[in-house]
Residue, then its C-alpha position, 0 to 999 in steps of 0.5 A: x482502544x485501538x483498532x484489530x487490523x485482523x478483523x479489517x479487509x484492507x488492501x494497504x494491510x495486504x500490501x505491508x504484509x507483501x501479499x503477491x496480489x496487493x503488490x501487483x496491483x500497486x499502481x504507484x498512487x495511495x491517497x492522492x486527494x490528501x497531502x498528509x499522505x504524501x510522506x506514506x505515498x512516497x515509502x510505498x512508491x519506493x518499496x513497491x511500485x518496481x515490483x508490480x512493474x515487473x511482474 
């Protein structure tokens, strides 16, 4: 059964949806303490993190 990302708060849900205020506080990390995440850290990295520098 798959989860109904409606019904969860989640900012990295906001940020893949290009909500303005998840994108400004985008600090260029996302999970750090775990390796397999690396591959998700690197895309968001490279999609946002020049962005909530600009701004």
């Amino acid at each position: 059964m798959p989860i109904d990302v409606a019904l969860v708060e989640c900012d990295y849900y906001h940020l893949l949806h290009g909500d303005a205020a998840a994108v400004q506080a985008f600090s260029g990390e996302y999970m750090t303490n775990y390796r397999w995440a690396e591959g998700t850290a690197g895309f968001l990295y490279e999609k946002y993190a020049h962005e909530s520098v600009r701004a």
